[in-house]
C-alpha positions in Angstrom: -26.7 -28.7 14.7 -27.4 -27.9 18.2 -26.9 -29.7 21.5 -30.8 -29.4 22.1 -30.8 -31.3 17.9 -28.2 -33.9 19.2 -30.4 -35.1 22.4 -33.9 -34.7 20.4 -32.0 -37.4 18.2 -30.9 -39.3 20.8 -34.6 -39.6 22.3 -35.9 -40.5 18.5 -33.4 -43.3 18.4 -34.3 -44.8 21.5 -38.0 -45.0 20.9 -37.1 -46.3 17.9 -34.9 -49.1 19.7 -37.4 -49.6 22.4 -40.9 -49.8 19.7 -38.8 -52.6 17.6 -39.6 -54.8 20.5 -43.0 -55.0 19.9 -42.6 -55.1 15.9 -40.3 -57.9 16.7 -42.7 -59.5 19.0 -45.5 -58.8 16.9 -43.7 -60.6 13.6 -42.6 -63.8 15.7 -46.5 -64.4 17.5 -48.0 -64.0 13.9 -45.4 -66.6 12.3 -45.6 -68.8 14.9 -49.2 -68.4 15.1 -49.2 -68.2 19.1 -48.1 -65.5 21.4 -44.5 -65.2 22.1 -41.3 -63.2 23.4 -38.5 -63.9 21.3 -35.2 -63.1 23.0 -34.8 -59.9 20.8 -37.6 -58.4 22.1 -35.5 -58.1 25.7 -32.3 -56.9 24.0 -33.8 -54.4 22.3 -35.9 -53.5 25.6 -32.8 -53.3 27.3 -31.0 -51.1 24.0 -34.5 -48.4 23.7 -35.0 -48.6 27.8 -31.0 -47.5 28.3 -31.1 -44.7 25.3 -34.3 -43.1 27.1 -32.6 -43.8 30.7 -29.9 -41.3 29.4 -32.1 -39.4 27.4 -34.5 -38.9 30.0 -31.2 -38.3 32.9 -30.4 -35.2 29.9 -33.7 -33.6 30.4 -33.8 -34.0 34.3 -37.0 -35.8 34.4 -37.5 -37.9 37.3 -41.2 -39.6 36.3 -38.9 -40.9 33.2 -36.2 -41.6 34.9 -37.7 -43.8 37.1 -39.8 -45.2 34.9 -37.0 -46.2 32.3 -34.6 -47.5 35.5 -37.6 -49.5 37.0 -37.8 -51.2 33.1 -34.3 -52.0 32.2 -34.0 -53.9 35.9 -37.3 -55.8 34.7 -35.7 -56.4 30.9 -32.4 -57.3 32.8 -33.7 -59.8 35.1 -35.8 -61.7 32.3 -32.5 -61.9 30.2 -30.9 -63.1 33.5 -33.2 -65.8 33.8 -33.2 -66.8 30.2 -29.6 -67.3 30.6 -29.8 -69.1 33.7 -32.4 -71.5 32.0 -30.3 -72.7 29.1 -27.3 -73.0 31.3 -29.4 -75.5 33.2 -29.9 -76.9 29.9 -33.8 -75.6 30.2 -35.5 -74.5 26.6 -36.4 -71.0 27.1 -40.4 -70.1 26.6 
């Protein structure tokens, strides 16, 4: 297997990681019959966005780079407030 195999693999498994958010998202709204963003959907946002951050570092591509480092400061700052909420003793939404 070559090194070109290994990182085309790497790539695959974090679109994989980062497109189980929505399957994740998708499966909780329709049980709960109302939209919602269960806290998975953020760790797997910040699992897929960090495997394409390093993916996308691999191939030298600054659009993705950007784009993937702009997203897992987003993911990381919702899990931040999350946390901050049910310290306060807050239900999260």
């Amino acid at each position: 297997m070559s090194n070109q195999d290994i990182w085309l693999m790497v790539g695959f498994a974090g679109q994989a990681m980062f497109s189980m958010r929505f399957i994740i998202q998708w499966l909780k709204s329709e049980r709960m019959k109302k939209s919602v963003i269960p806290l998975a959907f953020w760790y797997f946002s910040v699992a897929g966005g960090t495997i394409l951050l390093f993916y996308a570092i691999h191939r030298r591509d600054p659009v993705f780079i950007v784009g993937q480092a702009t997203g897992l400061f987003i993911y990381a700052r919702n899990l931040y407030f999350i946390f901050m909420d049910k310290r306060r003793g807050q239900p999260a939404e």
